[in-house]
N, C-alpha and C positions, 0 to 999 in steps of 0.2 A: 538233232541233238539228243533227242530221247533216245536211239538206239545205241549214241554212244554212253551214254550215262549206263544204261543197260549192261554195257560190258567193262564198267567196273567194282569193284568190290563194292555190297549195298552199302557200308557206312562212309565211303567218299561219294559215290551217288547221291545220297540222302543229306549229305552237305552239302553240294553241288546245288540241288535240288532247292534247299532255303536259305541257298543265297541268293538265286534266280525267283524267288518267289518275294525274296524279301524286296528287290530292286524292283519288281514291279508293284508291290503294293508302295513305296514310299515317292514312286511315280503317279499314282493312282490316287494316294492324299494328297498331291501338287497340283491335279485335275489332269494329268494326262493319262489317258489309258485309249488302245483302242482295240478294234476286233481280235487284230494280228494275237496281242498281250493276252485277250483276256482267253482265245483261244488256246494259247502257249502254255498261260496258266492250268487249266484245264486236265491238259495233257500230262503237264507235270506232277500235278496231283493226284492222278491217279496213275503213274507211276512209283508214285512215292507209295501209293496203299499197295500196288505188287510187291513193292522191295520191303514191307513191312513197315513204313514210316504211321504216321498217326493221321486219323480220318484226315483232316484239316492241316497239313502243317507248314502255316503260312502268316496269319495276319495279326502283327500288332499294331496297323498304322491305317486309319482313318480319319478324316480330316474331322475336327472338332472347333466346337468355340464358334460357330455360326450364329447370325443375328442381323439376315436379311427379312428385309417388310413381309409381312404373308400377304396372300389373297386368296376371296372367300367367298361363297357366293350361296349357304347355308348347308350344303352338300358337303364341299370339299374345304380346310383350309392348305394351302400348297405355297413354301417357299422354295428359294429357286436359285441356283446361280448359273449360269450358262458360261462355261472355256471355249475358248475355240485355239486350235495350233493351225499356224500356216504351213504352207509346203515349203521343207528344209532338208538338208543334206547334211549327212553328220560321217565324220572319218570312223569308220570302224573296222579294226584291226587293219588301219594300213589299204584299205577301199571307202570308196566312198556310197554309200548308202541312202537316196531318196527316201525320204518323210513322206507320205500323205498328209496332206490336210485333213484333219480330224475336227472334233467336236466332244466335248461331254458334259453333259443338260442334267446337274443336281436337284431333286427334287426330293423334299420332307412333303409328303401327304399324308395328309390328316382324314379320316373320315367323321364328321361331323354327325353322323345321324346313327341310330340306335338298332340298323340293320346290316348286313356286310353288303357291301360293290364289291364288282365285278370292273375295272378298268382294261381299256383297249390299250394296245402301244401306241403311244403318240404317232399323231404325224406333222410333221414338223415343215412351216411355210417360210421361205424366204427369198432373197432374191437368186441365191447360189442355193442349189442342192442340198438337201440334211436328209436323204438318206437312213433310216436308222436300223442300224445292225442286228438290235438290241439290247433289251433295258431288264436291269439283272439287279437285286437287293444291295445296297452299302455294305460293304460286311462278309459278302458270301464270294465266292470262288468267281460267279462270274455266269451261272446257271439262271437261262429266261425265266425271268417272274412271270408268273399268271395273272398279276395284276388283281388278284383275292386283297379285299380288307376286310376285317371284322369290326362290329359297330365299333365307335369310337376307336377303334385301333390307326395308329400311325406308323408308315414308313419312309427310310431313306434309300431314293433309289437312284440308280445314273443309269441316262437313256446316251448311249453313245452310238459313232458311226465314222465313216470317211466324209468328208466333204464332196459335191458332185463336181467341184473345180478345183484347179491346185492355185487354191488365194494364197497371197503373199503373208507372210509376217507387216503385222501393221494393218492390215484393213478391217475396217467397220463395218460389224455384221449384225444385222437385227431378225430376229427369228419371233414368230409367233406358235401356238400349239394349242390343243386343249382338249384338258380332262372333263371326261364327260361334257358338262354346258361352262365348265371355266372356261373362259379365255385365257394365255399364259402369255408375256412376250417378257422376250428380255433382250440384249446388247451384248456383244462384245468385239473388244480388238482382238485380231489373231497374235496371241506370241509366237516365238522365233524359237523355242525351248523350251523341255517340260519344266524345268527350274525358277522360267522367270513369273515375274510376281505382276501384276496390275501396274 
């Protein structure tokens, strides 16, 4: 895609460009994103800074208005939602096009204490696979966090991945994790579509 965008005029490129950037962040506030996208984004954006476009020129849409439980354990406090998509097939353009099973593991961390951590990438326990590709800041293009925090500073960040199986839309997956000595677990049903809702 990128080498065709390349050979049109920059300012139908550069429209092109954040329309495809817009479709994948208003997927990304819906909880779907996965390596394939956030890779693609990547790409596109720095495309857009050859054709002249603006550092960033992508995101007005992350999900807000959150107000799941924390948990804490003096170190860390860390809320949490976990998505999960089953394996689907979706018509595009006149083919049909396999889904992976995906994941993406929302995470508000707090650092509690008056020095900065240093966080590892989760690794992530369940009965099926969570694999994780990488976990990249809320907000930012899509580029591996270091998992840096500075005393009392808090971030929003999504740990995503493929699933190791192609679960169906509908099944019941319980995942465990943990930061530093937290424990994390959470639930969910796989959706059928990045659209659909709880």
């Amino acid at each position: 895609m990128n080498a065709e965008l390349e050979a049109k005029p920059p300012d139908i490129a550069l429209e092109a460009i954040a329309l495809s950037l817009r479709t994948i962040a208003k997927r990304e506030a819906a909880g779907y994103i996965t390596e394939a996208m956030v890779q693609h984004r990547l790409r596109l954006v720095e495309l857009s800074k050859r054709l002249g476009g603006a550092d960033s020129p992508r995101r007005d849409e992350v999900a807000a208005g959150r107000a799941w439980p924390a948990s804490a354990d003096g170190t860390l406090r860390v809320r949490q939602d976990l998505i999960v998509h089953g394996r689907t097939i979706e018509r595009i353009d006149g083919r049909d096009k396999v889904l992976r099973a995906c994941f993406r593991w929302w995470l508000e961390i707090e650092n509690l204490t008056d020095a900065p951590l240093t966080l590892e990438q989760p690794k992530i326990e369940a009965r099926v696979a969570f694999p994780v590709s990488r976990w990249y800041e809320e907000g930012s293009d899509g580029q591996h966090w270091d998992g840096k925090l500075g005393a009392r500073e808090k971030k929003s960040v999504l740990v995503i991945g493929y699933l190791g199986e192609p679960v169906e839309p509908g099944t019941q997956l319980r995942a465990t994790t943990r930061l530093l000595a937290l424990p994390l677990e959470a639930s969910a049903r796989a959706r059928a579509r990045w659209s659909d809702r709880r």
